[in-house]
FIKOLZA-1660 file (N, C-alpha, C; in steps of 0.1 Angstrom, whole numbers, plus 5000, padded with zeros to 4 digits):
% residues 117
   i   px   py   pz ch aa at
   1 2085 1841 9792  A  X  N
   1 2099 1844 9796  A  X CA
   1 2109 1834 9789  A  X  C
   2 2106 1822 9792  A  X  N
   2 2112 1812 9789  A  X CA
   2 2111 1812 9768  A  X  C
   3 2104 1816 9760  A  X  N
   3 2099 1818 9751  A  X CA
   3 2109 1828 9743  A  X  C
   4 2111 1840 9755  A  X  N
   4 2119 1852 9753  A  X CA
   4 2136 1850 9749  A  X  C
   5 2137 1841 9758  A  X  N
   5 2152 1833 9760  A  X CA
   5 2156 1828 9751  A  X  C
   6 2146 1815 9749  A  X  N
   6 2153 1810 9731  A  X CA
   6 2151 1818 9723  A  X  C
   7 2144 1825 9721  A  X  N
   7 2147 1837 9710  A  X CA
   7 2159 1842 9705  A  X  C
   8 2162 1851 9722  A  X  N
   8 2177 1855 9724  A  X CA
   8 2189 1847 9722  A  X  C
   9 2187 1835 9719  A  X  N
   9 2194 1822 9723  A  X CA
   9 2197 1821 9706  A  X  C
  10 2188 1818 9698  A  X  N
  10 2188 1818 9686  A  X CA
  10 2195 1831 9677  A  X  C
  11 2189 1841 9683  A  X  N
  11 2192 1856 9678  A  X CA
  11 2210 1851 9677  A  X  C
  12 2220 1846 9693  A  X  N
  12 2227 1847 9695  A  X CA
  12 2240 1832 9682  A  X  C
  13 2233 1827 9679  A  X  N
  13 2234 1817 9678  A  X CA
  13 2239 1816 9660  A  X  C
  14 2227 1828 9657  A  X  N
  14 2227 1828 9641  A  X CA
  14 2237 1839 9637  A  X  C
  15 2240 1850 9650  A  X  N
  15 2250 1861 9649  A  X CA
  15 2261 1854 9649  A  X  C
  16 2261 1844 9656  A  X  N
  16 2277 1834 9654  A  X CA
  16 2282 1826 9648  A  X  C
  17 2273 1825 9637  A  X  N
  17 2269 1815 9624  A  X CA
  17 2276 1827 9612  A  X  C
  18 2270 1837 9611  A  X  N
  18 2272 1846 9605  A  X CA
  18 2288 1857 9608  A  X  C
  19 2292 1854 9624  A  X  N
  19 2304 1862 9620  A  X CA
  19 2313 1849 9612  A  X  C
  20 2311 1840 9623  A  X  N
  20 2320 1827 9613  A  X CA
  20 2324 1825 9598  A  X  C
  21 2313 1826 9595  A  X  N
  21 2308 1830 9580  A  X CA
  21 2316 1842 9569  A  X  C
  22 2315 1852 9580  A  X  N
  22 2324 1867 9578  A  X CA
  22 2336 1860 9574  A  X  C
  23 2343 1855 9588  A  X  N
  23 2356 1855 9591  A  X CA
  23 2360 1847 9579  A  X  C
  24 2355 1835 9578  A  X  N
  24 2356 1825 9564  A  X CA
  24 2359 1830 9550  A  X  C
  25 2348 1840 9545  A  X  N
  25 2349 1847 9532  A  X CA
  25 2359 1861 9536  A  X  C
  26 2364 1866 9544  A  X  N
  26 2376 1873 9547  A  X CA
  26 2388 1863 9545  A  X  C
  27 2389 1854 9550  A  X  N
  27 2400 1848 9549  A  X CA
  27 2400 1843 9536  A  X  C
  28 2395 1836 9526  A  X  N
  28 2394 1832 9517  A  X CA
  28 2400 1844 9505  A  X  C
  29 2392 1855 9505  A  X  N
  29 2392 1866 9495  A  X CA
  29 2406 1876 9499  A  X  C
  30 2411 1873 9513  A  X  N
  30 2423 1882 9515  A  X CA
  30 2433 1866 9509  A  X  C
  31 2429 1854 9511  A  X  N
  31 2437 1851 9505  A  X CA
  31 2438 1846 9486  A  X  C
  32 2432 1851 9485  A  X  N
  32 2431 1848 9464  A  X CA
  32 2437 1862 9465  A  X  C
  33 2430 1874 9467  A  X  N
  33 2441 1890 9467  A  X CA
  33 2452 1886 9470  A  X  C
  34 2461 1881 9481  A  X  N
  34 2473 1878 9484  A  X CA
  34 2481 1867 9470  A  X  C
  35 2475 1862 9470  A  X  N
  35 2479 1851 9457  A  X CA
  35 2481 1861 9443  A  X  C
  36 2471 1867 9442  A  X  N
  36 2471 1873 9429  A  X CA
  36 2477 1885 9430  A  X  C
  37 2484 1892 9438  A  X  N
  37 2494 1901 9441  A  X CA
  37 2508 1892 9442  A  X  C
  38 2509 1884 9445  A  X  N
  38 2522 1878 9446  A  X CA
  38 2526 1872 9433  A  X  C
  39 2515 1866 9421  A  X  N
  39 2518 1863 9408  A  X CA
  39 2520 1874 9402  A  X  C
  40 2517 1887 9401  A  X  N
  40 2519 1903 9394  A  X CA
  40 2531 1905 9393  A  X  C
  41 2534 1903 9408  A  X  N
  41 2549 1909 9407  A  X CA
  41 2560 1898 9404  A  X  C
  42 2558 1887 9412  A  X  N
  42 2564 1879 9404  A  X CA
  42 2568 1878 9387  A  X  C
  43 2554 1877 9382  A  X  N
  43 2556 1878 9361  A  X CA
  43 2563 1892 9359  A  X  C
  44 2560 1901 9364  A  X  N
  44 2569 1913 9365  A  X CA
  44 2580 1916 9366  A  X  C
  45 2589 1909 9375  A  X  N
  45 2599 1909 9380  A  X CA
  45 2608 1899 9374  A  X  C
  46 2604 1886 9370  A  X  N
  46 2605 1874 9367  A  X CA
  46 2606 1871 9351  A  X  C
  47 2596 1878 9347  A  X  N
  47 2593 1875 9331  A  X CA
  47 2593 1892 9324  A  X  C
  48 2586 1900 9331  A  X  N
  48 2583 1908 9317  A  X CA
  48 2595 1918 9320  A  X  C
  49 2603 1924 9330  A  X  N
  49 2614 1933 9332  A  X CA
  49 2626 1922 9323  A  X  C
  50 2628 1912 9324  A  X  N
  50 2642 1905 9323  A  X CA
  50 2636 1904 9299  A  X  C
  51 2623 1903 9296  A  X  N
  51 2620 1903 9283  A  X CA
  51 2622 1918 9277  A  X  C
  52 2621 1928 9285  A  X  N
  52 2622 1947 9281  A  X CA
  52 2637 1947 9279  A  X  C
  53 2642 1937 9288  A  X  N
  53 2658 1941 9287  A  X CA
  53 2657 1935 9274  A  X  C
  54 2658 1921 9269  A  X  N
  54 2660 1918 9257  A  X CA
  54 2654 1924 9247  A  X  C
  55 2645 1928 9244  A  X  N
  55 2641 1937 9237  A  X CA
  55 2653 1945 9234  A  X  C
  56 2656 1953 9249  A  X  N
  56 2666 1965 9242  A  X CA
  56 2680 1963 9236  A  X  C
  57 2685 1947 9245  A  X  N
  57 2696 1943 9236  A  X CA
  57 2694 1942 9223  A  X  C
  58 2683 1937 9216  A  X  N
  58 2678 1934 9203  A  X CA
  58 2679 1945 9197  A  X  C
  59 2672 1956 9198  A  X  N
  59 2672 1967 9195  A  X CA
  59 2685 1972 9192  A  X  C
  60 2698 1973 9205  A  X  N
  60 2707 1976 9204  A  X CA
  60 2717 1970 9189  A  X  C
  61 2716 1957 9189  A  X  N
  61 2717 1948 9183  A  X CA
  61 2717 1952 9166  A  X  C
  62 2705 1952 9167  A  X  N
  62 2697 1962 9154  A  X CA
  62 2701 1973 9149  A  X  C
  63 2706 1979 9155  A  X  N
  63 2710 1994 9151  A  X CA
  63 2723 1995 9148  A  X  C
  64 2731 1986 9152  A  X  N
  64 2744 1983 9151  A  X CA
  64 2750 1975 9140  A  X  C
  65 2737 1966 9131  A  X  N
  65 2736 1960 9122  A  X CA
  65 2737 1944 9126  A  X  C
  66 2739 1938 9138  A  X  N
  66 2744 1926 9146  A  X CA
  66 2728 1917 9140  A  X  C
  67 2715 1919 9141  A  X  N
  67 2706 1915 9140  A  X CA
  67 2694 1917 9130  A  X  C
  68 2689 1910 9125  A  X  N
  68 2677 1912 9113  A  X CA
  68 2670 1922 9119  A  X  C
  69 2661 1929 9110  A  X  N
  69 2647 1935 9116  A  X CA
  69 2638 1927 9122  A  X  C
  70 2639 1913 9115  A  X  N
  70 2628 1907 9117  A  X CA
  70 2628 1898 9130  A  X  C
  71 2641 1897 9133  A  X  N
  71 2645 1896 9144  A  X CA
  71 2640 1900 9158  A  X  C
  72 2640 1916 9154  A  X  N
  72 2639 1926 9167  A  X CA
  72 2619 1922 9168  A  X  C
  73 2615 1925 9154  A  X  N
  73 2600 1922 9154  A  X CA
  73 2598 1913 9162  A  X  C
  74 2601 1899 9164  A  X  N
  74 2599 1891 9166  A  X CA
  74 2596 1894 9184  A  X  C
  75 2611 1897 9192  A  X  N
  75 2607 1898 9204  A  X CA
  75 2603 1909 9209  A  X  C
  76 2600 1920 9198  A  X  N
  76 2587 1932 9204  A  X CA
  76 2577 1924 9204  A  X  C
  77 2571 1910 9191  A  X  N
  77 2558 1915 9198  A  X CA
  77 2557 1901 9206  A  X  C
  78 2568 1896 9210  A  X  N
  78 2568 1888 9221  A  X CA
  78 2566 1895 9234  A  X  C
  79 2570 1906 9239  A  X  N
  79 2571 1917 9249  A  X CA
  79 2557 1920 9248  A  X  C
  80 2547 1921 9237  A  X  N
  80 2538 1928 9237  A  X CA
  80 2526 1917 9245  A  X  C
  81 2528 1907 9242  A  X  N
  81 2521 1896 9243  A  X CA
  81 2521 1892 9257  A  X  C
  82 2533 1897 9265  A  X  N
  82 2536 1896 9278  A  X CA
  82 2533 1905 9284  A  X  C
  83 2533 1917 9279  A  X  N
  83 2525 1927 9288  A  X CA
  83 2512 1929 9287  A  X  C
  84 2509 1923 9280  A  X  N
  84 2493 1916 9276  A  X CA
  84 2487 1910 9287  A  X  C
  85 2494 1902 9291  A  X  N
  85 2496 1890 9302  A  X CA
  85 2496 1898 9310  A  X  C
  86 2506 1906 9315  A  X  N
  86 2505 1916 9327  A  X CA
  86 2496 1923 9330  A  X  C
  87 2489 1931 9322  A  X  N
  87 2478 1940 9327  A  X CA
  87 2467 1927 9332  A  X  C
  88 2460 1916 9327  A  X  N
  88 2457 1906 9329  A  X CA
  88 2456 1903 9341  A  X  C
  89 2468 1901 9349  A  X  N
  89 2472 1896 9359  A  X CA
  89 2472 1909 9373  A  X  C
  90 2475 1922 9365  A  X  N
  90 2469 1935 9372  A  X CA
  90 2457 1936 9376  A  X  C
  91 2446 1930 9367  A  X  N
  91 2428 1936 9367  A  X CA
  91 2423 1922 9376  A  X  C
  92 2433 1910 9374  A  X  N
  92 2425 1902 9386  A  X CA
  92 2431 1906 9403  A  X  C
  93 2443 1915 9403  A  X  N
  93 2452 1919 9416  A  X CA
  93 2436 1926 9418  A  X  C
  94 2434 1935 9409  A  X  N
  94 2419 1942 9412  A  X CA
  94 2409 1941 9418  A  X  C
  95 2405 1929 9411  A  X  N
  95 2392 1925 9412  A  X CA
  95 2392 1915 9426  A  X  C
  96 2406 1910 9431  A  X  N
  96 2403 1901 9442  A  X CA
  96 2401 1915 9449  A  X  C
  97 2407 1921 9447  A  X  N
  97 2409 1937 9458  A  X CA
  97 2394 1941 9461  A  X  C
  98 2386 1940 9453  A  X  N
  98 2374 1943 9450  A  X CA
  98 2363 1935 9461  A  X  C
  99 2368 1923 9458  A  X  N
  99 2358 1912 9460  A  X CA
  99 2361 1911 9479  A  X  C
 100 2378 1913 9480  A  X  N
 100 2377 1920 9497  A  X CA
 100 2372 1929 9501  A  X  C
 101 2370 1936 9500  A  X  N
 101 2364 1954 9499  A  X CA
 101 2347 1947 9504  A  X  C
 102 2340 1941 9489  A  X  N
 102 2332 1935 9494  A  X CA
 102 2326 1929 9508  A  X  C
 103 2337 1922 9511  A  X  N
 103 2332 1910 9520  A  X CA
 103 2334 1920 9529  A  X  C
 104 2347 1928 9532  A  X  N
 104 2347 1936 9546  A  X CA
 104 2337 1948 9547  A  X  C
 105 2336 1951 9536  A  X  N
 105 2322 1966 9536  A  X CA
 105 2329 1980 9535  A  X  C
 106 2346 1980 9533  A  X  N
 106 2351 1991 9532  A  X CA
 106 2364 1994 9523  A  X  C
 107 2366 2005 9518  A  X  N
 107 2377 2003 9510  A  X CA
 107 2389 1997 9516  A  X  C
 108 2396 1991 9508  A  X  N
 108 2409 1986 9516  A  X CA
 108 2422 1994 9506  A  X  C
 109 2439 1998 9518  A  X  N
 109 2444 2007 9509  A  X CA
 109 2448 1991 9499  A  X  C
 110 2460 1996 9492  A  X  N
 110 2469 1986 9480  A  X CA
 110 2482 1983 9489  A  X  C
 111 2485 1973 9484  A  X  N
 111 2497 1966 9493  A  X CA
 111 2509 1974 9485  A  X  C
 112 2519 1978 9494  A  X  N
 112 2531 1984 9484  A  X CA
 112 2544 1974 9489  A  X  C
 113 2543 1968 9495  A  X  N
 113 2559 1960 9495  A  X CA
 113 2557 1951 9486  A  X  C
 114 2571 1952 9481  A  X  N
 114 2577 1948 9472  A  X CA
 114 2571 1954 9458  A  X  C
 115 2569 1964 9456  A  X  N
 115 2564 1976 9447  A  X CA
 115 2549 1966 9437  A  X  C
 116 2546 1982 9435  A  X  N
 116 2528 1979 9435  A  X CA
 116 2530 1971 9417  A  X  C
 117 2520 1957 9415  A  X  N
 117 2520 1950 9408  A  X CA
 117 2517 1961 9391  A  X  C
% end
């Protein structure tokens, strides 16, 4: 009986080892997801919308005679190079998404505030 007990006792012990453990890599992985959602939209919002604009001034620019071609070349493929960077910064919003999904055992939905990265 007594034999029975520490068993239970252990059984109890290693289940509490193990949610710990859970809660640890939940917290961890919701927070790198949280991080890497918040850099997305940030470079998004911050960098690659305010470079589209210039682009289109450029462009504008361009057509109007104000600017070289080589000019406009220049910050398309600066644009391009940043949205390069963005999808980048999309497939790791992913992959932390992933790596929670993981740890919790079930799909998780996508965060939409402040619009999806």
């Amino acid at each position: 009986v007594e034999h029975r007990a520490e068993v239970e006792k252990e059984k109890e012990q290693t289940l509490a080892a193990e949610q710990l453990q859970l809660e640890a890599d939940t917290g961890a992985n919701f927070y790198a997801y949280q991080r890497a959602y918040d850099q997305a939209v940030a470079y998004r919002d911050k960098i690659l919308q305010p470079a589209e604009e210039v682009v289109k001034v450029t462009r504008y620019g361009y057509v109007r005679g104000a600017i070289a071609y080589n000019q406009l070349l220049i910050v398309q493929q600066q644009l391009s190079t940043l949205r390069k960077e963005y999808v980048q910064r999309v497939l790791e919003v992913h992959q932390a998404l992933h790596a929670l999904e993981l740890v919790v055992g079930q799909s998780l939905p996508q965060q939409n505030s402040g619009g999806k990265p």
